[in-house]
MMTF fields as JSON, N, C-alpha, C and O atoms, coordinates in Angstrom:
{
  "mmtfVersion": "1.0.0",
  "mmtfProducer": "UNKNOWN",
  "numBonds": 315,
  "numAtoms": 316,
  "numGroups": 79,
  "numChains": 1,
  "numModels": 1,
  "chainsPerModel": [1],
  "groupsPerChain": [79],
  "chainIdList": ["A"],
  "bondAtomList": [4, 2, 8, 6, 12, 10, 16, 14, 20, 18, 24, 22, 28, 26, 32, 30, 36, 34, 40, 38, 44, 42, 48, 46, 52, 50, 56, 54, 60, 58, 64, 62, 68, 66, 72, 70, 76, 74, 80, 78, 84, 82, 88, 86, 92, 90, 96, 94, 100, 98, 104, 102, 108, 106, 112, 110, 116, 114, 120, 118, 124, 122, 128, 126, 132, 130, 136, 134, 140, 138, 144, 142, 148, 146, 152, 150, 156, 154, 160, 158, 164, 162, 168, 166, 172, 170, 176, 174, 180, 178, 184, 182, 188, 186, 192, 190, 196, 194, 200, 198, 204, 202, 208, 206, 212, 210, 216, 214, 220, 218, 224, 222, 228, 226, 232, 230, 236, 234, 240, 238, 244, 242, 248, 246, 252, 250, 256, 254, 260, 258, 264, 262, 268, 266, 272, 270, 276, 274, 280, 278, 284, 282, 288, 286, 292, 290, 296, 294, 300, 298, 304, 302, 308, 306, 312, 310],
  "bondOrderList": [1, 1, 1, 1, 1, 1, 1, 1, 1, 1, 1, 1, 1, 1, 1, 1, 1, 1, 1, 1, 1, 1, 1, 1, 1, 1, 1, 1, 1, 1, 1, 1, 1, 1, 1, 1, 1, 1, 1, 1, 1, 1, 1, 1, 1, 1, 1, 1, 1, 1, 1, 1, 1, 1, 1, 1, 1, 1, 1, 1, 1, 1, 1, 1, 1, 1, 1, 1, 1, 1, 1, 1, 1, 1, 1, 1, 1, 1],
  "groupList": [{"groupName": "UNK", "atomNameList": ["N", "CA", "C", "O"], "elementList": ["N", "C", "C", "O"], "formalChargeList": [0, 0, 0, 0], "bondAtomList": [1, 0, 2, 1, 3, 2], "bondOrderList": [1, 1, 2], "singleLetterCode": "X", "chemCompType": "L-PEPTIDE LINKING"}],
  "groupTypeList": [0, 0, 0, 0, 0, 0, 0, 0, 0, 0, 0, 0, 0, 0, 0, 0, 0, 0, 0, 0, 0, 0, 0, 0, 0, 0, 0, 0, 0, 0, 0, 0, 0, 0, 0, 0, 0, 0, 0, 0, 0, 0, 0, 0, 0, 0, 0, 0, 0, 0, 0, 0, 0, 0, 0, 0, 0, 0, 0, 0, 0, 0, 0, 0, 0, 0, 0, 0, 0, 0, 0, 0, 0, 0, 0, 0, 0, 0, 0],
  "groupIdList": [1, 2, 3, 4, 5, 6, 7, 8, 9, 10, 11, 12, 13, 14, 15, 16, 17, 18, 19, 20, 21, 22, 23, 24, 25, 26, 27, 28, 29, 30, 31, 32, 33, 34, 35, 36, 37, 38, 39, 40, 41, 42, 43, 44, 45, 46, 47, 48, 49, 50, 51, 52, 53, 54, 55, 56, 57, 58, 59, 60, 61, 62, 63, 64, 65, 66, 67, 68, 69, 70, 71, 72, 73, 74, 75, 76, 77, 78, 79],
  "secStructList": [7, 2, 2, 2, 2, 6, 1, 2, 2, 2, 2, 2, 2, 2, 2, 2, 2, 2, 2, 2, 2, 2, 2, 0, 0, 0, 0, 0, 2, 2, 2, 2, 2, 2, 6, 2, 2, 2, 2, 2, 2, 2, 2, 2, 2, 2, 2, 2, 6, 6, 2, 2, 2, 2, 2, 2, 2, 2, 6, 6, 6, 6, 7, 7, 1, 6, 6, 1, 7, 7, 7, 1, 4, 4, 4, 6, 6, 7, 7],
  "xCoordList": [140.496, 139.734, 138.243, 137.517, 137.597, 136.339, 135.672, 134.621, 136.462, 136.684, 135.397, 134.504, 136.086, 136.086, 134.866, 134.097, 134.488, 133.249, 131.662, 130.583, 132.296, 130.725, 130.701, 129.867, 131.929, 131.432, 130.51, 130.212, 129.576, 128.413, 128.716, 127.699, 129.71, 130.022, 129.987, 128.958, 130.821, 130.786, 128.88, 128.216, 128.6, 127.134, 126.206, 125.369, 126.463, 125.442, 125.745, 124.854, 127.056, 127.492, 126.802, 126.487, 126.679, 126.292, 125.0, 124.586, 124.074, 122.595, 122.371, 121.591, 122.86, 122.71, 123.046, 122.513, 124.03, 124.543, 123.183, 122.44, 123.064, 121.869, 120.064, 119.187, 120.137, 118.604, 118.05, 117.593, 118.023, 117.794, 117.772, 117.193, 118.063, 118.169, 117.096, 116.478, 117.138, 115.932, 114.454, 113.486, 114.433, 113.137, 112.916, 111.83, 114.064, 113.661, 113.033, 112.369, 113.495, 113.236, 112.142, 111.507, 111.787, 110.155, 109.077, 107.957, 109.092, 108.378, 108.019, 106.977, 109.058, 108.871, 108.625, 107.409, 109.242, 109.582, 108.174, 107.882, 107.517, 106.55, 105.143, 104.243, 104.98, 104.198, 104.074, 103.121, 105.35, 105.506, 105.281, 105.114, 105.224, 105.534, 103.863, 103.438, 102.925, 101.831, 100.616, 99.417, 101.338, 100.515, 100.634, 99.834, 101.912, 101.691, 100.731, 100.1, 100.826, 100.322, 98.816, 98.039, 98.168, 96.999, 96.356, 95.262, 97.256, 97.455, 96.804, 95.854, 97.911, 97.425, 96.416, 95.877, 95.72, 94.428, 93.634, 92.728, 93.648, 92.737, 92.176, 91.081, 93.492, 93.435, 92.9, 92.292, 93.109, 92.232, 90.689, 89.781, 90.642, 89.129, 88.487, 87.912, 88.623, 88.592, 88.092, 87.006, 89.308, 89.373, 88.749, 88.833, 87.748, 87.222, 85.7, 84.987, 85.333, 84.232, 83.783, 82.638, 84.924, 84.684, 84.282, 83.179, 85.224, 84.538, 83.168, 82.532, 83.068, 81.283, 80.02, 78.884, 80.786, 79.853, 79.633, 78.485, 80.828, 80.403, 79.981, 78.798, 80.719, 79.441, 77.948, 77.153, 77.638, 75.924, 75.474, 74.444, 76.703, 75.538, 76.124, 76.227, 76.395, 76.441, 75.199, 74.552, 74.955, 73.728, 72.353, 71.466, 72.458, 71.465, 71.178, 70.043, 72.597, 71.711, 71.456, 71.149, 71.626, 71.361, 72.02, 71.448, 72.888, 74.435, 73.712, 72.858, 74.405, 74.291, 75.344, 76.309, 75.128, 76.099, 77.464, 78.601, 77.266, 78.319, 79.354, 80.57, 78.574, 79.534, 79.773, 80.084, 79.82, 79.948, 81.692, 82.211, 82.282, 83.82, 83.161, 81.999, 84.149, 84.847, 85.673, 86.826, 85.639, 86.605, 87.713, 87.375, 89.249, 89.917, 89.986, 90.317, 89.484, 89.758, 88.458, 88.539, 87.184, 85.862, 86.775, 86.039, 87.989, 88.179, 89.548, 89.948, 90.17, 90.54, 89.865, 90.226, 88.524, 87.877, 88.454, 88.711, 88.764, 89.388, 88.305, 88.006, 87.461, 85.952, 85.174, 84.207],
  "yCoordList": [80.264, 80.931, 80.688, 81.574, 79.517, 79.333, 80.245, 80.789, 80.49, 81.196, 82.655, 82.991, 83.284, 84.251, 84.384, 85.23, 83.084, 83.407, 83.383, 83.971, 82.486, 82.039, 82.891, 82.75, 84.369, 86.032, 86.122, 85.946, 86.396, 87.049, 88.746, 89.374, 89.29, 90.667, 89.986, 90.221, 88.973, 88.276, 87.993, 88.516, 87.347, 87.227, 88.641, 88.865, 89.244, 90.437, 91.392, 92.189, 91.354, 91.678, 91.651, 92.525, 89.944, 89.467, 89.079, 88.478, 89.312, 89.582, 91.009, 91.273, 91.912, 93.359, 93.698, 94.69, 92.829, 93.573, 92.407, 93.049, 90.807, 90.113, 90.689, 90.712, 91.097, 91.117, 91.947, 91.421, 93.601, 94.57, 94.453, 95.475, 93.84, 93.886, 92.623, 92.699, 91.884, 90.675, 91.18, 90.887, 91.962, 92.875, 93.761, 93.876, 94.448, 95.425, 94.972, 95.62, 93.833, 93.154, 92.259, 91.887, 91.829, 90.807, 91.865, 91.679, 92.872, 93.316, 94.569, 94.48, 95.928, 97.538, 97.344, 97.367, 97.155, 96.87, 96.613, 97.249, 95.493, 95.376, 95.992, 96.053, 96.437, 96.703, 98.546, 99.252, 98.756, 100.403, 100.374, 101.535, 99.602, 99.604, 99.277, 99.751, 98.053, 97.81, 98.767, 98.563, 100.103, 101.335, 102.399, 103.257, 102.096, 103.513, 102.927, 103.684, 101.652, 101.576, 101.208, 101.425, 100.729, 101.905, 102.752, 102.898, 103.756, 105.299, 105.799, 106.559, 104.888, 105.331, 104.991, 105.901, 103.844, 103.207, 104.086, 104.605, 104.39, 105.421, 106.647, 107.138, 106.796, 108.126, 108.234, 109.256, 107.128, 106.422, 106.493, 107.102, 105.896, 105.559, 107.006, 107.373, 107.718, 109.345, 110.371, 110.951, 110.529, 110.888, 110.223, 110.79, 108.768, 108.188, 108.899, 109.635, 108.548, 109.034, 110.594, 110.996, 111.401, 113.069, 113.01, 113.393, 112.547, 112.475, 111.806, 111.929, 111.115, 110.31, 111.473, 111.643, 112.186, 113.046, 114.039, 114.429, 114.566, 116.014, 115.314, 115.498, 114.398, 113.921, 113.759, 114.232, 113.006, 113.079, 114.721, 115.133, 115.285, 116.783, 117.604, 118.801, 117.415, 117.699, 117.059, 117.756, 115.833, 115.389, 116.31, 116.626, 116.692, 117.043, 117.993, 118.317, 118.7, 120.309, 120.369, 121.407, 118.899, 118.891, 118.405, 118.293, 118.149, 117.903, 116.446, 115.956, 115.864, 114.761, 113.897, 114.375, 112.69, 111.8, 111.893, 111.905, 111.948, 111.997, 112.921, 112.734, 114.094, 115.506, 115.55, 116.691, 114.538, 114.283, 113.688, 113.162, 113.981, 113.912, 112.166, 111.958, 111.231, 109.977, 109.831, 110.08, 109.629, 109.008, 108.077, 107.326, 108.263, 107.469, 105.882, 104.978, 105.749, 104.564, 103.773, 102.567, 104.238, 103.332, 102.824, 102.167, 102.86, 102.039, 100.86, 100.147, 100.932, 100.578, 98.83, 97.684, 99.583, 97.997, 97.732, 96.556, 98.701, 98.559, 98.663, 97.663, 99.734, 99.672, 100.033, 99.808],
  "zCoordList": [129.946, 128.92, 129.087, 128.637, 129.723, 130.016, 130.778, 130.437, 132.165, 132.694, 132.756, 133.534, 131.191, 130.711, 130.392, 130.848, 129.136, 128.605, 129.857, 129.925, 130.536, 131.688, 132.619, 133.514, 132.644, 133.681, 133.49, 132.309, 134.293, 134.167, 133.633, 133.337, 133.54, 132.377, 131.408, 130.774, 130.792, 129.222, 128.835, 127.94, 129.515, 129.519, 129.395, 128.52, 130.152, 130.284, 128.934, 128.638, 128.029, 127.433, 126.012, 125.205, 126.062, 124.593, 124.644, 123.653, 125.758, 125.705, 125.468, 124.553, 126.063, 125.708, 124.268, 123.771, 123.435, 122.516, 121.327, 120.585, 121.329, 120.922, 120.917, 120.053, 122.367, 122.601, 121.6, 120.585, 121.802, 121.706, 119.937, 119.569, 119.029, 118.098, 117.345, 116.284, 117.99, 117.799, 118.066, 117.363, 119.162, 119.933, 118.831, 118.264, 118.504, 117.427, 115.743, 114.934, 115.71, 114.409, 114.672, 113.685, 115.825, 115.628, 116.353, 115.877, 117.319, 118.086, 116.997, 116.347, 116.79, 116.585, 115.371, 115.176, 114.423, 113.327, 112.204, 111.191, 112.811, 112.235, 112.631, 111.793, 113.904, 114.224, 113.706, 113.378, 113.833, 113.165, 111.59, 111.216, 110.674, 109.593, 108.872, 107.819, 110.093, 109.627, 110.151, 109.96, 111.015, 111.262, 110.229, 109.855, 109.85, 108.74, 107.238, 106.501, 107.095, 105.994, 106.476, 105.546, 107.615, 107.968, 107.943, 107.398, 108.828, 108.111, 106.831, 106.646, 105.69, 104.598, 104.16, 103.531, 104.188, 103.77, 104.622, 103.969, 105.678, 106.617, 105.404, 105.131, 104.915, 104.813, 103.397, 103.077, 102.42, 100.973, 101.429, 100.863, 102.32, 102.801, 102.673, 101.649, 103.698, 103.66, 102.951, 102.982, 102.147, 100.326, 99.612, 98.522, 99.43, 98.587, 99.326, 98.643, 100.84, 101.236, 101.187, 101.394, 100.867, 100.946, 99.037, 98.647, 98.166, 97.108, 96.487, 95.441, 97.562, 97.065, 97.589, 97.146, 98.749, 99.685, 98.573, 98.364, 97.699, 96.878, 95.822, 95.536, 95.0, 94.462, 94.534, 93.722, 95.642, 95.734, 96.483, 97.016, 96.22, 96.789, 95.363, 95.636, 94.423, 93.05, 92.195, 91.413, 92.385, 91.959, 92.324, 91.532, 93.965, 94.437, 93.683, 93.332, 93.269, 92.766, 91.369, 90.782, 90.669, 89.312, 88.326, 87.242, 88.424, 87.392, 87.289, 88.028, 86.009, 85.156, 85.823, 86.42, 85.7, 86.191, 85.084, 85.556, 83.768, 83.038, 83.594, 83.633, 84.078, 84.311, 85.296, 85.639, 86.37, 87.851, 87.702, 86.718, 88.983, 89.111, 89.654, 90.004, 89.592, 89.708, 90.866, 90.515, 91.723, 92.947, 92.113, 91.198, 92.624, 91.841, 92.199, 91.432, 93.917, 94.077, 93.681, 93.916, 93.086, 92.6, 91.382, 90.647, 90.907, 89.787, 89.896, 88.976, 91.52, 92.172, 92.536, 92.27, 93.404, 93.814, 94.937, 95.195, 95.798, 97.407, 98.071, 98.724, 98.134, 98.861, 98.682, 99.409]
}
């Protein structure tokens, strides 16, 4: 029965069926997961800078700060 387990098929077996799943859980896993939420902050950043841009070109042409639109994340405190 020892035999059995120390084949190099028994071996090649239970690294193929081990590895690939450890790789996937310390390597893809996180690295895929801490790009999308990137992504999204990318994309906050963005949308906070396109609303400051029409803002100060709403100022330019006159409008009151009261009557000026608000970016949602200036109440946030992200950037």
């Amino acid at each position: 029965m020892s035999f059995i387990t120390k084949s190099p098929v028994v071996l090649g077996l239970l690294a193929g069926l081990s590895v690939p799943p450890i790789i996937t859980k310390v390597v893809l896993v996180p690295s895929l997961i801490q790009s999308k939420y990137d992504e999204i902050d990318s994309i906050k950043h963005d949308l906070d800078y396109i609303g400051w841009h029409v803002r100060n070109m709403e100022e330019v042409k006159g409008y009151k700060e009261d009557d000026i639109y608000v970016p949602v994340s200036y109440f946030q405190g992200r950037y």
